[in-house]
N, C-alpha and C positions, 0 to 999 in steps of 0.2 A: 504494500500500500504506500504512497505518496500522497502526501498533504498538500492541499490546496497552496498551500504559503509556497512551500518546498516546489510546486509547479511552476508556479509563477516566480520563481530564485532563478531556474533551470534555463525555463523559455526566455528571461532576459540575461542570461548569460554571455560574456563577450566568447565562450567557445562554441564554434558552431558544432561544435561533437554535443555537448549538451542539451543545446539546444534543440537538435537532433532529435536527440532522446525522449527531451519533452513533448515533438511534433507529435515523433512517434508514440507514446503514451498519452496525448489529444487522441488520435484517433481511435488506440482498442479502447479509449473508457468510451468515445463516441459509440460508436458503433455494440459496445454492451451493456449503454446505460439501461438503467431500471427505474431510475429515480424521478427526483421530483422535476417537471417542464423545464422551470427557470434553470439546473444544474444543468438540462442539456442544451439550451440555448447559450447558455456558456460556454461551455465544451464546443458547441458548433460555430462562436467568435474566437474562442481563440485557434481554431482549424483555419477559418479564415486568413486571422493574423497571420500565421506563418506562410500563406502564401507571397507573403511580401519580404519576408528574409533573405539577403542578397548571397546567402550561400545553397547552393545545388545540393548539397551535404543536406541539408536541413529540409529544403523543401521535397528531393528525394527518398525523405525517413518520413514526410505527411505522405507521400503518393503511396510506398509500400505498406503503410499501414493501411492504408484503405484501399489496395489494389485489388484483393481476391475479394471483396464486401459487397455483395448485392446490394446492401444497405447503407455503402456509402453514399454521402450525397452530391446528384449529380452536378451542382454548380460550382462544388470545388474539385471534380475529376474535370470537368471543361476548362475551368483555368487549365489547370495541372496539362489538358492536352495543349495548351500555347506556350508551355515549358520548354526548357533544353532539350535538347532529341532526345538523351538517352530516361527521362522520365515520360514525356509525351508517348514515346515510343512501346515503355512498358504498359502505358495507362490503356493507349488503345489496344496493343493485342492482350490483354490480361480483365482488363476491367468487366464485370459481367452486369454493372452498371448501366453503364450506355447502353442504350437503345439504339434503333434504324435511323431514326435522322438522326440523333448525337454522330454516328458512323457515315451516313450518307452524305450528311454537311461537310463531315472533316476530307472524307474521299474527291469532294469534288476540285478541292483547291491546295490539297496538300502533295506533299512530294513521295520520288519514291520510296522514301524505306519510310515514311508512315505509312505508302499502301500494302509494303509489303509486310508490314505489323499487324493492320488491320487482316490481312490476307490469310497469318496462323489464328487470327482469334479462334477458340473450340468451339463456339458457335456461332455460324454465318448463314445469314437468311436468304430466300430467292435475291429480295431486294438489293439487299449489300453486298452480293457477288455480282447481280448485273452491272449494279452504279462502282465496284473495283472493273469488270472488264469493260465498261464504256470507256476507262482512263484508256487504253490500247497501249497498255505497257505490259510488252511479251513475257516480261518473269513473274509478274503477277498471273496474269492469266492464264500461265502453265503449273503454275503453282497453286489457283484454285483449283484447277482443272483434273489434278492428280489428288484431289480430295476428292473422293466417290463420295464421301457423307455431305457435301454442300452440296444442297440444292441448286441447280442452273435452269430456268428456265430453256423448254423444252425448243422455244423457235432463237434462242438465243445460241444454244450447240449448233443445230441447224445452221446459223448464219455463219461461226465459227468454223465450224468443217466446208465449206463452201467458202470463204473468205482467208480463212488461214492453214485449214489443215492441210488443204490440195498440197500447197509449197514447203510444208515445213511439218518435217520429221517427228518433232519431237513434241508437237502440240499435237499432231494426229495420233501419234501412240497415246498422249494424252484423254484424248478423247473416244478413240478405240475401245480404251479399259473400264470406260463407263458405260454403267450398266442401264441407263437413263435414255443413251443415245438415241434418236430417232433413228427407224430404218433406214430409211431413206439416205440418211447422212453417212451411217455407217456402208449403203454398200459405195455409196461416192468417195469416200477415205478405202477402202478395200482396192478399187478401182487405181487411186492413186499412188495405193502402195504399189499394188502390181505394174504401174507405167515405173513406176521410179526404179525397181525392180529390175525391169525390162533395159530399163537405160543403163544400167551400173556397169562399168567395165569389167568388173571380175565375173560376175555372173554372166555375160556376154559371150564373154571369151573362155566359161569353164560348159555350155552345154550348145552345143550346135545348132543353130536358125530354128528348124522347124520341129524338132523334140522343144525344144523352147516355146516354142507356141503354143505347141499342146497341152505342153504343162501347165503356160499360164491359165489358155481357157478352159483346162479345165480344174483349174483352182479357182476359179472366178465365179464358171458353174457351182461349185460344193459352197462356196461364200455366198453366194444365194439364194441357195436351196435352203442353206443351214439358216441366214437370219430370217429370212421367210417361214420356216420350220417353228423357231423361236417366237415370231411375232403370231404365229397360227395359236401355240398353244395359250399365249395371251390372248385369244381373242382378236387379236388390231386387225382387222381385214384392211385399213386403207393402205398398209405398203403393197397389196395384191393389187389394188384398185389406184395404186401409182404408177405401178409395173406394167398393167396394161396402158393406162394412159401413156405413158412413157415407150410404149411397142416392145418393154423388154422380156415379155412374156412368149419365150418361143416355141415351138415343140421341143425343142432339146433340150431347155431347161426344167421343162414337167418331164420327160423322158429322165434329166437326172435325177429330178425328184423322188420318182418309183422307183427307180433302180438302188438310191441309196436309204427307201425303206422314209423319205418323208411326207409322208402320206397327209397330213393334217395340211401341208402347204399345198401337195397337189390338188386335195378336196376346194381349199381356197382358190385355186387358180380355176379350176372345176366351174366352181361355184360363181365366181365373180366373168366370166366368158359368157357361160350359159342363161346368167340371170336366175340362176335356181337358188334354193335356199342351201345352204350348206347340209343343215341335216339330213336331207332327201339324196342327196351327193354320196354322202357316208352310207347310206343306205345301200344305193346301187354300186359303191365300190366293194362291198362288204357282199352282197349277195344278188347282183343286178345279173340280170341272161345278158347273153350276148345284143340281144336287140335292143333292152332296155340301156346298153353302154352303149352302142353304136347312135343310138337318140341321144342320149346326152352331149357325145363326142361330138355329134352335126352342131347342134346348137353352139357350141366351143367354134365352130368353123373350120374344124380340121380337116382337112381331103379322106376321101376316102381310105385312100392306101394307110396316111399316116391312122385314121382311125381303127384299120382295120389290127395296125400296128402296137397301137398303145393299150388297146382292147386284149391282146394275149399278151403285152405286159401283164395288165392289171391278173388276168386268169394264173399268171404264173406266181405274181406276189403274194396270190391269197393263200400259196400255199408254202411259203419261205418267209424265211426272219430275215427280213433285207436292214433290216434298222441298226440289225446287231451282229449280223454273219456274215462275213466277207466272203467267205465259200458259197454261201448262197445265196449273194447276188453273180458272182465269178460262173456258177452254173446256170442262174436263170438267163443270166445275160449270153451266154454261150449257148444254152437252148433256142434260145429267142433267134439266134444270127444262121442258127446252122437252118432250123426251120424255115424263115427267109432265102437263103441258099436254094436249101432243094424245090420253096414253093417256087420260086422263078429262073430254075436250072443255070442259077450262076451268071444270071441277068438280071442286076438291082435295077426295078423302074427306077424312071426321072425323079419321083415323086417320093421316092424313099430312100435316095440316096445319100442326103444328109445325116438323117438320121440310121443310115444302117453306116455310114462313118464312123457319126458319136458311138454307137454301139462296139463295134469294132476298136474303137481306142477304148474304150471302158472295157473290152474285155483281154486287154495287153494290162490295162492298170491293175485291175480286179484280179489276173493271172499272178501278178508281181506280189501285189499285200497277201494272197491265198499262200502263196508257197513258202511264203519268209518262214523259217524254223521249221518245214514241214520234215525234209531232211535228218536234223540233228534230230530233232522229235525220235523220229523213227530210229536211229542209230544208236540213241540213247533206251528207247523201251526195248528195244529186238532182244529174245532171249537166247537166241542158237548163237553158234560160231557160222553167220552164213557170211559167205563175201560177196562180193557185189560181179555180177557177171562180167565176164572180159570177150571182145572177141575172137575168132580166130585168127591165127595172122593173116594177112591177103595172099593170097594165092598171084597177085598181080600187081604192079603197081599203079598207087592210085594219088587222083592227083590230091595235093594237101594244100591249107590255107598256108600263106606265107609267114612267116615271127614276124609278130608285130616291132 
């Protein structure tokens, strides 16, 4: 306990360590008085007082005492933020005090390392992360941005990834990681990774032109399907209903769709073509005759061929785990290719040559993910001493690939 006298000895003190002391001892009794009005309108002039002590020492022992205080009062933390930076500084990102305009007011006219104080505070509203990124200072904004717990206005990302993410690296990973992102944004940043991707000298120069290609589209395909997938089992049908606006809905994107077992998206795409309700979709992908899918497909506007096409897809997934077994999509997809073969004696119509392409590179990919570890697998469970057959020698010679 300290005596009233004994306070007032302290706070007029020529040391400013004491005085310090005293600032700091103003504000835990402020902030836990119990007593009677007049003692804490006292206590809360002399909190005042000390914001006028020409030593930093002293007015920095009033701000940490009242730093963590919900209950401090806010007219001497708003001094305190037109303090020296290194108090200003703590008060903004520590005080839980300030409110949205205390924070909004100070964001608009202050410098960087107040925004980027404001920027750690532990909690940040929609508001006061929009009015930090209106400032368009790139460390702020990658530094909110890599907080998945602030809130960012949803057409505000949107603007971000279409304004900043396209060209810059490290605010599109930013934005990538968040789980908030709108569809839409996220496949326009996917988009951009893979051009930047495409341009990079080492990856250029480590995979040949057109396995290069392939690769891409069809990573571009699985990053489609998959936030589409995503956005399915939330409900948001408008990135399907952007997609089509947008003409990016092709047959080979629902082709990947089924093939890799995401079917919630495909019903979407389904759904949103043919003007059907989604549930009715589910229906006839789940247990529809061949007629009842060839009706839905027309309404889609798919040609016949491709319809007749996607139609024993679907026959074939109703009876494989495509979502979660890479051997059986690697089989359905290789049923589906050889069936096309013999229906048209190794003459792909006009009309289904694109898509018996896509199929074909899906069942090179599909062949590669099936056989990894298939191998060791077997070499490790085999129980016999059996070895692995050898040929005879040639009876003639034969011609041989050259050493690389």
């Amino acid at each position: 306990m300290v005596a009233y006298q004994d306070f007032v000895a302290l706070s007029r003190s020529g040391d400013s360590e004491a005085r310090g002391q005293a600032a700091h001892l103003a504000a835990q009794a402020y902030l836990r008085h119990s007593g009677p009005a007049d003692e804490h309108a006292a206590l809360y002039a002399a909190l005042i007082g000390f914001l006028d002590d020409p030593s930093v020492r002293v007015r920095g022992a009033l701000a940490y005492g009242l730093l963590h205080a919900i209950e401090a009062p806010r007219p001497i933390l708003l001094a305190l933020l037109q303090d020296s930076v290194v108090i200003a500084r703590a008060v903004a990102q520590y005080s839980p005090a300030l409110i949205d305009a205390d924070l909004i007011g100070l964001i608009r006219k202050t410098d960087l390392v107040m925004l980027g104080a404001v920027a750690l505070r532990e909690q940040i509203s929609a508001r006061v992360a929009e009015a930090l990124i209106a400032r368009d200072e790139r460390s702020v904004t990658l530094k909110l941005l890599m907080r998945a717990e602030v809130p960012v206005p949803v057409a505000l990302l949107s603007t971000l990834a279409s304004e900043q993410g396209i060209g810059d690296a490290e605010i599109r990973g930013a934005l990538l990681d968040r789980a908030d992102l709108p569809a839409s944004a996220r496949l326009l940043l996917v988009e951009a990774a893979v051009s930047a991707l495409r341009n990079t000298r080492i990856v250029k120069g480590a995979v040949a032109a057109p396995r290069l290609e392939r690769l891409f589209r069809d990573a571009m395909d699985t990053a489609l399907t998959a936030i589409g997938e995503t956005e399915a089992q939330a409900d948001a049908t408008p990135f399907v209903t952007e997609l089509v606006a947008g003409e990016r809905l092709s047959a080979r994107v629902m082709l990947h769709a089924v093939v890799n077992g995401q079917v919630l998206f495909f019903a979407d795409c389904l759904a949103t073509l043919a003007e059907t309700p989604r549930e009715k979709v589910f229906t006839l992908l789940e247990a529809g005759s061949r007629p009842a899918l060839n009706a839905l497909l027309a309404r889609c506007g798919l040609n016949p061929a491709v319809r007749n096409l996607v139609a024993r897809l679907i026959f074939h997934a109703r009876a494989a785990d495509l979502a979660d077994d890479v051997t059986a999509r690697h089989f359905v997809v290789t049923a589906l290719t050889e069936e096309l073969i013999v229906e048209h004696d190794g003459v792909i119509p006009p009309d289904l040559e694109d898509a018996f392409a896509y199929l074909s590179e899906q069942n090179v990919v599909l062949a590669r993910r099936a056989a990894r570890g298939v191998m060791s697998a077997f070499a490790e469970d085999f129980a016999g001493d059996r070895a692995m057959p050898v040929l005879p020698p040639p009876l003639d010679e034969r011609l041989a690939l050259p050493a690389a």
